[in-house]
N, C-alpha and C positions, 0 to 999 in steps of 0.2 A: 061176126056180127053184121048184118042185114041193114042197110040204109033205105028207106023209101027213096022214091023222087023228088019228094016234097024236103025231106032231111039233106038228101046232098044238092039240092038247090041251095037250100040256105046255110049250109057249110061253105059252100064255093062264093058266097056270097062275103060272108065274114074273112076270107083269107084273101079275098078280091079287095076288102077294106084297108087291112092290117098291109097288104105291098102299098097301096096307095098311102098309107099316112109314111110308111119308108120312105119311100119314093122323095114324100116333098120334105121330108127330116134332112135327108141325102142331100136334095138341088139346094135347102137353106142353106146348107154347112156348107157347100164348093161356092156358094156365090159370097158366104161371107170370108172365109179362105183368100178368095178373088180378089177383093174389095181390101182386104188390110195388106197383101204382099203387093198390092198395085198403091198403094199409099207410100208405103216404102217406098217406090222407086220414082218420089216426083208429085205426090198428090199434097193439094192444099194441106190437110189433113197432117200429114208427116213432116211437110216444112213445118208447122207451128208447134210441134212438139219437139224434134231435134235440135231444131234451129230457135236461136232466143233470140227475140224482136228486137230490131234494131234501138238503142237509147240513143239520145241526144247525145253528143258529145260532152264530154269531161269538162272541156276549155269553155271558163264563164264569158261571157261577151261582157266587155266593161264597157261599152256604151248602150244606148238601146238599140232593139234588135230592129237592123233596116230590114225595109218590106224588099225583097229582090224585086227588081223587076222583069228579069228571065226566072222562067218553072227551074230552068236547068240549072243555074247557081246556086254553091250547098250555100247558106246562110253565113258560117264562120268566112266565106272568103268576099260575100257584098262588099263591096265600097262605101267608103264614109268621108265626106271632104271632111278636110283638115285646114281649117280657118289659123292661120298665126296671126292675122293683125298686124303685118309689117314686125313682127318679131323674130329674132335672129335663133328660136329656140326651134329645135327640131319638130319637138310635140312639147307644146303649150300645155296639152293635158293630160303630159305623163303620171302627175302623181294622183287625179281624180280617180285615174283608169284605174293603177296599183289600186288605191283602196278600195274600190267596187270590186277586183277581183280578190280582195283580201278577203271583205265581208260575205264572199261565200265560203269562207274554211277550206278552200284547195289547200292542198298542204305544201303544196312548189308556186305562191302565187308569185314569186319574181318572172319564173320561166312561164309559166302562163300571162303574165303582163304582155311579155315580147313577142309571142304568139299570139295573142289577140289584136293586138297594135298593128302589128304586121301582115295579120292575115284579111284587114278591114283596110290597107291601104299599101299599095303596092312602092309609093315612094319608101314606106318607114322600113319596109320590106326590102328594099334592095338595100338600106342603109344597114338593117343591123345584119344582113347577109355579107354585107362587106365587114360589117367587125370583126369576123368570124372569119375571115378569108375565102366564101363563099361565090365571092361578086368581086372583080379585081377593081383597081385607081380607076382602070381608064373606063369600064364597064358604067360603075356607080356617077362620074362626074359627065356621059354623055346621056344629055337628055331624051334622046331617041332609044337608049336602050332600054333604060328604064319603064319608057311608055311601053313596052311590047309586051311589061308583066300586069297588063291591065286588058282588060275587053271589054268594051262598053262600062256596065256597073260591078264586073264580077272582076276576078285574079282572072289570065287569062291560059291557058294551059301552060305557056313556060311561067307564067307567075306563082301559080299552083304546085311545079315542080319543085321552081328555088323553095317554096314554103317548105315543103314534105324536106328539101336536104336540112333549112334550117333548124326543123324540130328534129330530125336524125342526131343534127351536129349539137344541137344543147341538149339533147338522152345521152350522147358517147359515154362510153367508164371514162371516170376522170375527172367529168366536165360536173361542175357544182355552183349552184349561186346562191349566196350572201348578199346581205346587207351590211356596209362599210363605208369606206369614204376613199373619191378620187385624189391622185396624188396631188399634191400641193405645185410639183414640176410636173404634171401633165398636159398634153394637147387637144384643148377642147375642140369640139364641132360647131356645126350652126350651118347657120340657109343665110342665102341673102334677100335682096328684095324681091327675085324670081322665086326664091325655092329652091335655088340652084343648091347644092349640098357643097361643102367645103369645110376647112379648118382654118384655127387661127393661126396668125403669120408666125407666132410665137410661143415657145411653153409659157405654163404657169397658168394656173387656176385660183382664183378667188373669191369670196364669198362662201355660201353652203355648197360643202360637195358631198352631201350624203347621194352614197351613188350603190345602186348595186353591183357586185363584184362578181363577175365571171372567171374562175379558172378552169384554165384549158387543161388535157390532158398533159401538154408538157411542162404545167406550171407556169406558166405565164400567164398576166390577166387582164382584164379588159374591164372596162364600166362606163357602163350609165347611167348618167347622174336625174334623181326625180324629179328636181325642178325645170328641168326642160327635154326631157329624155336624149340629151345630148351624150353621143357616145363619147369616151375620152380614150386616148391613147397615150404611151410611154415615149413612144417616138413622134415622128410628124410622117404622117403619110405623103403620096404626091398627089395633092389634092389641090383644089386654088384655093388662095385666102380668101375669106368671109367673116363678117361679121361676126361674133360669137357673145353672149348673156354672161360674159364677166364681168362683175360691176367694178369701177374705179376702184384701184387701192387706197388703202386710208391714208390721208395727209400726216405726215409723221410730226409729230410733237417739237416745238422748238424749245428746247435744254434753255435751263433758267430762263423762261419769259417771268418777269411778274405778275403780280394779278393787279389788271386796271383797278385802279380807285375809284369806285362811283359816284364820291363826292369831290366836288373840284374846290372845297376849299375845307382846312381841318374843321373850322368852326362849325361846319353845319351834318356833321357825324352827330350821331343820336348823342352820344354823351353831353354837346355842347351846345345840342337844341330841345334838349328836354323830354326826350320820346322812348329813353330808355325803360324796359320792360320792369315792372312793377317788382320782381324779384332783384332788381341788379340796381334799383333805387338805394339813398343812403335810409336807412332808418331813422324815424323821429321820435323815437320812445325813448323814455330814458334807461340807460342800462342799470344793471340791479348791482344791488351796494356792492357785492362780493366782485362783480366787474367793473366797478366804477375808477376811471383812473383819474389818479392827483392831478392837483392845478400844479402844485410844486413837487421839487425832489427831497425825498426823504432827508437826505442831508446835502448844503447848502455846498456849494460849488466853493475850494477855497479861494480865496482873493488872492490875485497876482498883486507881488511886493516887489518892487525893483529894487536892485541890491546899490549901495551905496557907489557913489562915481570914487575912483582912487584919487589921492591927493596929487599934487602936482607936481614932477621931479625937479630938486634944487639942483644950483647950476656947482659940480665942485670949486672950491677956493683956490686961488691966485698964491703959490709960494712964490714970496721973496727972498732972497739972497742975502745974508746976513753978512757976511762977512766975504774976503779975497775969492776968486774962483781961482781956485788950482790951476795949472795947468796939466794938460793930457801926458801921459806918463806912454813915451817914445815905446815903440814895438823893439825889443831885441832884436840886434842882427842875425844871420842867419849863422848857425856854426860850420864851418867848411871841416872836411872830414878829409882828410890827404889819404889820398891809394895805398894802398898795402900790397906791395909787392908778394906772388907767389911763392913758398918756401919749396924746392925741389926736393924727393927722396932721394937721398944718399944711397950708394950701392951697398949692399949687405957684406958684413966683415966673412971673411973666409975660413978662421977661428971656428971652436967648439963652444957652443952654447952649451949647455948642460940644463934638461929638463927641470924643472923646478922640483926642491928633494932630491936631488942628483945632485954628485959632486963629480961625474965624471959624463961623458960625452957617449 
């Protein structure tokens, strides 16, 4: 078959079309090829899909949220003065904070209370890092060490660190907290008029001790108590004495007091001045027949009769003597009885007696 010039012009022309629509079919598909395996490896694009956008942290903040004043402070570790008011309680507003972080429904809001407290103030922070054995005696009671977990308004990297071991050591298997109540012989905490951190000189706790309860993995426990978030121990640390939010113990009862009399003379007691209550008055109505009691008694009391006086004993009569008195009739002499000589046994005859009914020996 025969093609003009004019025919394979226009042949060559259509197959000249059909490489060119290839051509850029081909450069679409390698550059978009291009374009998703370079995404992969680092492109805006593939972070947002791989990688899921950072959320806000879990941990409620129980006070309002301070503005930092460095870019570079995460929020949960800002500073918040902590006003006591000359109070000897650790945190004055341990239990407002619990309940704001109750009322978000975390489901561990005790362990998020101490982590929030702690993370917005580097004092409560080395405090409850020492409950935990975290911050040793001599660490927590110099107050130079303590400043160096602060920077300006933020945790400052070692303050940032003790935080991260503290939320380590309240995650460990083992470690659980409860609400309960501190020991009745425990050793409470407290600040003095610096703030300085200390314990009391002596056990024993009084008043509310509804306290949250820490146990450790070896079983042993620890608390702090809500109304001052003052932590409590079983022993006494070596800490100085301070002040502590025990209130006085109650004055004990003195055994048989009476009860004062509010009237100082009997006559003026409601019964004797007239004031008695309308119920405990005598009634003036007259009672009904069937309770009507006699003037008299049914039968008449008998009369006492005294029994006749006895007549007067007469004096017995005067015998006279009629005639001679005898005279008294002499005792008999006495009889003398003369001895009676012993009668001696004779020696037996040397002759044949004969048995009785015998006539011979």
């Amino acid at each position: 078959m025969e093609y003009t010039v004019q025919e394979r012009g226009t042949t060559a022309k259509r197959i000249l079309r059909v490489l060119v629509i290839v051509f850029v079919l081909v450069l679409v598909l390698v550059v978009a090829l291009f374009g998703f395996f370079g995404n992969l490896n680092g492109g805006d694009v593939s972070t947002s899909l791989l990688k899921p956008s950072a959320t806000p942290s879990a941990t409620p903040s129980a006070t309002p949220s301070p503005t930092p004043t460095a870019e570079e402070c995460d929020p949960e570790f800002v500073q918040v003065a902590l006003d006591r008011n000359g109070s000897p309680k650790v945190n004055p507003n341990f239990q407002a904070e619990y309940d704001a972080v109750f009322a978000t429904g975390i489901s561990d809001p005790e362990r998020a209370t101490l982590l929030v407290t702690g993370g917005h103030n580097g004092a409560l922070l080395a405090t409850y890092a020492h409950q935990v054995g975290l911050f040793s005696d001599q660490d927590v009671k110099d107050t130079s060490k303590v400043a160096t977990l602060i920077d300006g308004n933020c945790l400052s990297e070692d303050g940032q660190d003790l935080y991260k071991k503290l939320d380590g050591a309240y995650h460990m298997a083992g470690v659980t907290f409860a609400i309960g109540e501190a020991p009745a012989n425990g050793t409470n905490s407290g600040v003095d008029a610096n703030g300085n951190y200390g314990v009391a000189e002596g056990q024993g706790i009084t008043g509310d001790r509804k306290a949250i309860v820490i146990t450790l993995p070896d079983g042993s426990k620890t608390w702090v108590m809500f109304r001052c978030g003052n932590p409590v121990f079983l022993g006494r640390p070596n800490l100085p004495p301070v002040p502590t939010d025990n209130p006085p113990p109650p004055t004990p009862n003195t055994p048989n007091t009476p009860t004062p009399n509010t009237h100082k003379n009997i006559w003026e007691a409601p019964q004797h001045t007239g004031n008695l209550p309308e119920q405990q008055k005598p009634s003036v109505l007259p009672a009904a027949p069937e309770m009507a009691q006699p003037d008299k008694p049914a039968t008449p009391a008998p009369v006492y009769t005294a029994p006749p006086a006895a007549p007067a004993p007469t004096a017995a009569p005067v015998q006279t003597p009629t005639g001679p008195i005898a005279a008294p009739t002499p005792e008999p002499s006495p009889v003398v009885i003369a001895p009676v000589e012993p009668t001696l046994p004779t020696a037996p005859s040397t002759g044949c007696s004969p048995a009785p009914g015998k006539t011979t020996c």
